[in-house]
N, C-alpha and C positions, 0 to 999 in steps of 0.2 A: 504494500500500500504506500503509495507515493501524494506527500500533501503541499500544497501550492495556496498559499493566501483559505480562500475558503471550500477551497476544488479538494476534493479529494479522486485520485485514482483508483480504482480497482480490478481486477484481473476473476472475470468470474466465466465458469462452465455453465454448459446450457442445464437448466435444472436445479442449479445452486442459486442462494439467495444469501444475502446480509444484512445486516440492520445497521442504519446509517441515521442520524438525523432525526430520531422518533419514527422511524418509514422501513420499511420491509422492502428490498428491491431485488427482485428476483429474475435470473435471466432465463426466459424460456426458447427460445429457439434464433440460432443464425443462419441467415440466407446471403452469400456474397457479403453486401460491402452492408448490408443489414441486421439488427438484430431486433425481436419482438418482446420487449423490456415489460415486466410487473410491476409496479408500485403499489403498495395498500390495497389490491385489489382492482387497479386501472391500468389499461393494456396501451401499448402505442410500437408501431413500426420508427427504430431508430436509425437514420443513415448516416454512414462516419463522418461527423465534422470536419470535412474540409474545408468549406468555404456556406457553412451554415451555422446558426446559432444556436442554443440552448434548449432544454424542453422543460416545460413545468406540467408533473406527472405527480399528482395523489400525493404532495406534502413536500417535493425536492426537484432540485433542477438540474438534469443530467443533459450528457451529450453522450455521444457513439465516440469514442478514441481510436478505436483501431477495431480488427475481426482479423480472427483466422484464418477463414478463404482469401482474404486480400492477403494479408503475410505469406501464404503458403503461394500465392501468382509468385511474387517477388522470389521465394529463398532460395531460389539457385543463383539469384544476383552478387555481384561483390559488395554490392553498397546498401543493402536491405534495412532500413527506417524500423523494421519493425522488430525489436528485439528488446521491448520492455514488454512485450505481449508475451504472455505465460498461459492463459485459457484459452476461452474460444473468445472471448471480447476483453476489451480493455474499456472501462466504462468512469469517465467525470460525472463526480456526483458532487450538488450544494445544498444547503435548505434554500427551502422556498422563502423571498420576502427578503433575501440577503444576497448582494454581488457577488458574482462570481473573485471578484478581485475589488478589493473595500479601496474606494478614490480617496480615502484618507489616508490609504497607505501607499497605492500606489497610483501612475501617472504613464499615460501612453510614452513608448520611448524615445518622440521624435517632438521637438518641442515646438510650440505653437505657430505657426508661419499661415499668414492672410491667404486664403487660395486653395489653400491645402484641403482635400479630403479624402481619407483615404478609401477605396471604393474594392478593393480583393477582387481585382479584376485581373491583376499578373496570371500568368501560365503558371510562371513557379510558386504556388502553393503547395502548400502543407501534402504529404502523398502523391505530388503530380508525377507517375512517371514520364519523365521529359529525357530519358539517358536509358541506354542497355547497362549504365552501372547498377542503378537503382534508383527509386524514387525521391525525390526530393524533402529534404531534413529541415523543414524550415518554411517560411515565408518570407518574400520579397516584396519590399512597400516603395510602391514606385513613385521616383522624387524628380520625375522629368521635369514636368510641369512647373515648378517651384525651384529648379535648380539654380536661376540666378539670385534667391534668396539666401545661397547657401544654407543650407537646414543640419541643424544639431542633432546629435544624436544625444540622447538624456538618460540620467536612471530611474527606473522605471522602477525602483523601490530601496530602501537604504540598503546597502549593498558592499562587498569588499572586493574589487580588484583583484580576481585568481589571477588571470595571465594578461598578455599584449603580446599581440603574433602580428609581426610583418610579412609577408606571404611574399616567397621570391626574394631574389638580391634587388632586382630592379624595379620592384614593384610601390604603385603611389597608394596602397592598400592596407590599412591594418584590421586588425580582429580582437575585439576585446572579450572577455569571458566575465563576468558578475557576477561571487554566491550571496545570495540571500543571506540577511542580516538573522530573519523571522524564520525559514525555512532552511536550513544548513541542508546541501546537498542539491538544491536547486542552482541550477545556473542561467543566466541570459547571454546567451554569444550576439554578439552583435557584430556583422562585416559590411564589408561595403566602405568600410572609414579610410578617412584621410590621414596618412597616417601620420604627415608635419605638423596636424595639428590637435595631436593626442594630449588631453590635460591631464591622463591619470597613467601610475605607476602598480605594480604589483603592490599586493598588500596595505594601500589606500582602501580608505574606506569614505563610502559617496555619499549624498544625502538624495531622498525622492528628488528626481528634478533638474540636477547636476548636472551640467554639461561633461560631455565625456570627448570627443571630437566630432568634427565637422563629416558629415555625408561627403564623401568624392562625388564629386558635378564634373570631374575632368576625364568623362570616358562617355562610351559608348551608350550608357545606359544608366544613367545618376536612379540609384535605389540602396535600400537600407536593407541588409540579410538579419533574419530573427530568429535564435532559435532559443526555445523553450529545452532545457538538457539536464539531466539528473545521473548523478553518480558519486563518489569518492571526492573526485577530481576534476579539471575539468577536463574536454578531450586536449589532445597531442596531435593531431592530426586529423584530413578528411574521413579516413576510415572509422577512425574513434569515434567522430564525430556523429556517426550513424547510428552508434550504439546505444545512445541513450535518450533519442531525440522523444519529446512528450507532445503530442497535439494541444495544442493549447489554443487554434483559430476563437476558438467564442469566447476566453474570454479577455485574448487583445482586440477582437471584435470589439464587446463591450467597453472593453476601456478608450476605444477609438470614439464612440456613439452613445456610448449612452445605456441607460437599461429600455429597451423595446425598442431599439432602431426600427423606423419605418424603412417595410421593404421597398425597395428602388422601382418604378414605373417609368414607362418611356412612351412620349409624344409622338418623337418623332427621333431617325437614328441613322449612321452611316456607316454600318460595321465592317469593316475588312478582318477577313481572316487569314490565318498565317502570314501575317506580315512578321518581318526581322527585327527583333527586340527594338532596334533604334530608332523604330519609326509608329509610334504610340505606346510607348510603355509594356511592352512585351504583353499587350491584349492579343492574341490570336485566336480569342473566344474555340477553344476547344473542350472546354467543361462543361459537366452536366447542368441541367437549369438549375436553380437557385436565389431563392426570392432575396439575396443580397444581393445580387446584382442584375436581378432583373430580367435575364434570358439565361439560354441555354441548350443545350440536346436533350430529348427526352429519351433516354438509356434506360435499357432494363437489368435484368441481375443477370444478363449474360456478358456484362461489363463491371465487373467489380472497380475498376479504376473508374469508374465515370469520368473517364477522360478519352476523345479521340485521339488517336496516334498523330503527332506532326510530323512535315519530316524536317530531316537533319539538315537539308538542305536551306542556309539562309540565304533568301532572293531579295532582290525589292519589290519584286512581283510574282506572288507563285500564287495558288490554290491551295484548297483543302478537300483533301483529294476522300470519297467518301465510299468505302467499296465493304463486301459483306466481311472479309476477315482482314485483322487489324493484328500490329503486335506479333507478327509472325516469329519474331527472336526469344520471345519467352519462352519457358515449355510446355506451357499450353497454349496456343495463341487465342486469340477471342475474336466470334464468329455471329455476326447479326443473322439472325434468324429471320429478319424480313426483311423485304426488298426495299425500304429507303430506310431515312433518316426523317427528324422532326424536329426542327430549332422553333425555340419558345419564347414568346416575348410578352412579355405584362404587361398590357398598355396603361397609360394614366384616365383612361375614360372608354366607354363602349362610343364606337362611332364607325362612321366608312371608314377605310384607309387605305392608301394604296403601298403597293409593292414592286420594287424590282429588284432582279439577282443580277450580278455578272459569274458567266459559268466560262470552264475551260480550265488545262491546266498547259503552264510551258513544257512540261516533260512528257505528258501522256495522253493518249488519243483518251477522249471522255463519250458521257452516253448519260442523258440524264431527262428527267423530266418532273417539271419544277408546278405544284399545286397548292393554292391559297383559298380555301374555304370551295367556295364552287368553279373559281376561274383557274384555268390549268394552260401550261404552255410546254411542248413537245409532245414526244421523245424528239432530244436535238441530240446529234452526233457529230462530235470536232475533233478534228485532226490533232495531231501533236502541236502548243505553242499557239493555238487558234482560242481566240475569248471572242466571246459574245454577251451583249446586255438581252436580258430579257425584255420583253413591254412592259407597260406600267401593267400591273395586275390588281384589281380592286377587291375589297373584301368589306363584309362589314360582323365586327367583333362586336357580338352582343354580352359578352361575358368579362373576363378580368385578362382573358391570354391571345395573343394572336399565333398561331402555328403558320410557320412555313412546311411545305412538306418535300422532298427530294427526293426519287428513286432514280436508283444505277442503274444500269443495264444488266445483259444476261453475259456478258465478256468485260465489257469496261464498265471503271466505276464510275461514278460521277465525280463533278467540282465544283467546289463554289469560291467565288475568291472576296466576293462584297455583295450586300444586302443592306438597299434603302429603302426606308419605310415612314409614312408619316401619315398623321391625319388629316383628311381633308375635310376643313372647315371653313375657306373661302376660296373663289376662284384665284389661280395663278401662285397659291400656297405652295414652295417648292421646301424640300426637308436644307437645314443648314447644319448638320454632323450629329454630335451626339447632345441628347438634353437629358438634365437631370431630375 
C-alpha cells in the first residue's frame, strides 16, 4: 500500500475487498484496461486513468491505476511502467468530500503564467505506448504556447532535493527528483528543465511553491516531464525510472482545475492528426474519447491501450493511417473487429453542423469512406502521396456528441490527416481553429 497526500494505493485480486475510509471496496471483475469496482454495495465500470478523472462511489473517491491485461500487453517490453502492479488492478482510493491532494498543502508544479491552461491533450501521457520500448512513465505538460513567458517549474509540496541529473555532456537539460517532506518514499521527477538555471542543490529542502528552475523554451518542443515515483530512492536512470512510476493523472488533474472541472465542449474545431510534436504541442489526437478533453476514438476492450498506433515517422504532413490490426511489434498485436473507426466530439450545444475531412496518406495507397449522421461521402481510393478534402458534410446533433464515422477498405486502410467542424449559426460562419 502506497500513500500520496490523501490517495491511497492498492493492489487488489478480483474477488478481494478492503476497508478503507469507513467503505468496503471490493474488486469484482477485470476486462482489459477495465475493472467493475464495489463500494458499500454500488457497482461502476472503472477505466484506467489516463487522461480521466476521479469517481465518487458509495462513500470514496477512487480511480483505475493500472490492470493486469494492460501490464501483461507490455511485459515482454524493456521499458514496462507497470511494475508497482502486484494483482489484477492497482486501484486510488480517497474519502468522499476530501481532495485528492489538500491545496493547503500542495500546489500544481508549474507556476502561474496568464495564458496558460493546461488541457492533457499531449500524446505523451501517462501509459501512452508511443515506443517498442514501452509505455510512457509520466506526463508531459505542454509549455508551447506560453514559452516566451519562460514558465517555472515549482514544488509542488515541501519537499527535499534527492538528486539533479544533467542528461548528456552537451545537453541544455536537467532533471530534478523531490521526496516528500509528508510522504517519505514519494518522489516528483520533474524534466524538461533548464539546466543554467537550476536554484536547488541535493539535500535542500523546498517550500510548497519554490521555484526550482526554469522550463527549457530553447528546443523543439518547450514542455515540462512529470513523474509521480515511489521507492527507497530515487531512480538512477531511464530504466529505473520505469520501475516505480505511480499514475497519478486525476489528481494533478485536480490540482491543475479544481475539484469538478467542467468537461471540455467544442463549437467549432480544426484538428490535424499526427502532426510532429513541433507543430501544436504534440496533439496528434490519437487517444481514446474522454470528457477532458472533449473528443476522441471510441475503442472497445479489444484495445487495452486506448491508444491508436502512430507512426514513427515524423513529417510535416502525414496521416493517421486507420487499418483493422494495429501494434503489430507486440506479442499480441491488437485487431479491430469492425470495419471502421468513430472519432467523438462533445459539442457545446445541439444544433446543425457541418463537417469536412482531408483523407490520404504520403506513404500508402488508402481506401476509405467517411459518414456523419445521415450524409456519407465515398468509398474514395488514393494512390500513394494523393490527399483529398472531403465536401462540406452537414449533420444535425441533437444530443451532447457529434460522431465522425470512417471505414477502411477490404486491402487498404484508411487516413485521415485533418477534420473541421463547426456550427452553423449564420450565413458565411466559417470555423477559425480550435475553441474552448
Amino acid at each position: 500500500m502506497v500513500r500520496w497526500g490523501n490517495l491511497v494505493y492498492r493492489n487488489l485480486y478480483c474477488g478481494e475487498s478492503v476497508e478503507l475510509f469507513r467503505s468496503r471496496i471490493r474488486l469484482l471483475e477485470v476486462v482489459a484496461h477495465r475493472a467493475w469496482v464495489e463500494v458499500n454495495g454500488r457497482r461502476a465500470w472503472l477505466s484506467v486513468a489516463r487522461r480521466s478523472p476521479d469517481t465518487v462511489l458509495g462513500g470514496v473517491r477512487l480511480f483505475l491505476a493500472d490492470t493486469r491485461p494492460l501490464a501483461e500487453l507490455e511485459a515482454a517490453l524493456p521499458r514496462s511502467p507497470h511494475r508497482l502492479l502486484h494483482g489484477d488492478a492497482l486501484v486510488g482510493i480517497a474519502p468522499a468530500g476530501e481532495p485528492l491532494l489538500d491545496p493547503e498543502r500542495f500546489e500544481f508544479p508549474i507556476a502561474p503564467i496568464e495564458g496558460f491552461r493546461w488541457t492533457a491533450e499531449e500524446d505523451t501521457g501517462i501509459f501512452s505506448l508511443t515506443s517498442t520500448h514501452g509505455s510512457y512513465p509520466g506526463v508531459d505538460i505542454d509549455l508551447s504556447e506560453v514559452a516566451r513567458s519562460r514558465p517555472w517549474a515549482v514544488a509542488a509540496e515541501e519537499s527535499q532535493v534527492a538528486a539533479v541529473f544533467e542528461v548528456g555532456e552537451r545537453t541544455r537539460f536537467a532533471y530534478l527528483a523531490l521526496e516528500s517532506r509528508e510522504d517519505p518514499g514519494i518522489f516528483l521527477i520533474y524534466g524538461g528543465l533548464n539546466r543554467h538555471t537550476v536554484r536547488v542543490k541535493p539535500g535542500q529542502r523546498v517550500q510548497r511553491g519554490e521555484p526550482l528552475a526554469e522550463v527549457q523554451t530553447r528546443t523543439y518542443w518547450p514542455r515540462l516531464f512529470l513523474t509521480v515515483w515511489t521507492g527507497e530512492r530515487p531512480p538512477q536512470s531511464q530504466e529505473e525510472l520505469h520501475l516505480g512510476v505511480l499514475n497519478a493523472f486525476p489528481a494533478l488533474w485536480e490540482l491543475a482545475h479544481g475539484p469538478s472541472p467542467t468537461p471540455r465542449r467544442w463549437f467549432s474545431g480544426l484538428f490535424p492528426f499526427e502532426r510532429f510534436r513541433f507543430f501544436g504541442g504534440n496533439r496528434r489526437r490519437l487517444h481514446a474519447y474522454t470528457p477532458v478533453t472533449g473528443y476522441g476514438w471510441l475503442l472497445g476492450d479489444w484495445n487495452p491501450l486506448q491508444r491508436l498506433e502512430g507512426s514513427m515517422q515524423y513529417e510535416w504532413r502525414q496521416s493517421l493511417l486507420l487499418e483493422r490490426r494495429m501494434y503489430r511489434w507486440l506479442p499480441s498485436p491488437l485487431e479491430n473487429p469492425e470495419r471502421e473507426y468513430r472519432f467523438r466530439i462533445a459539442v457545446g450545444s445541439p444544433g446543425r453542423y457541418w463537417v469536412q475531412v482531408i483523407v490520404g496518406d504520403r506513404r500508402t495507397p488508402t481506401s476509405q469512406r467517411v459518414r456523419v449522421g445521415e450524409a456519407e461521402w465515398g468509398p474514395v481510393s488514393l494512390p500513394q502521396g494523393r490527399f483529398l478534402w472531403s465536401p462540406r458534410l452537414p449533420v444535425s446533433v441533437e444530443g451532447e456528441f457529434l460522431d465522425v464515422q470512417i471505414a477502411f477498405g477490404n486491402e487498404l486502410p484508411a487516413a485521415i490527416g485533418e477534420l473541421v467542424f463547426y456550427r452553423s449559426c449564420r450565413d458565411g460562419f466559417e470555423p477559425k481553429g480550435e475553441d474552448s
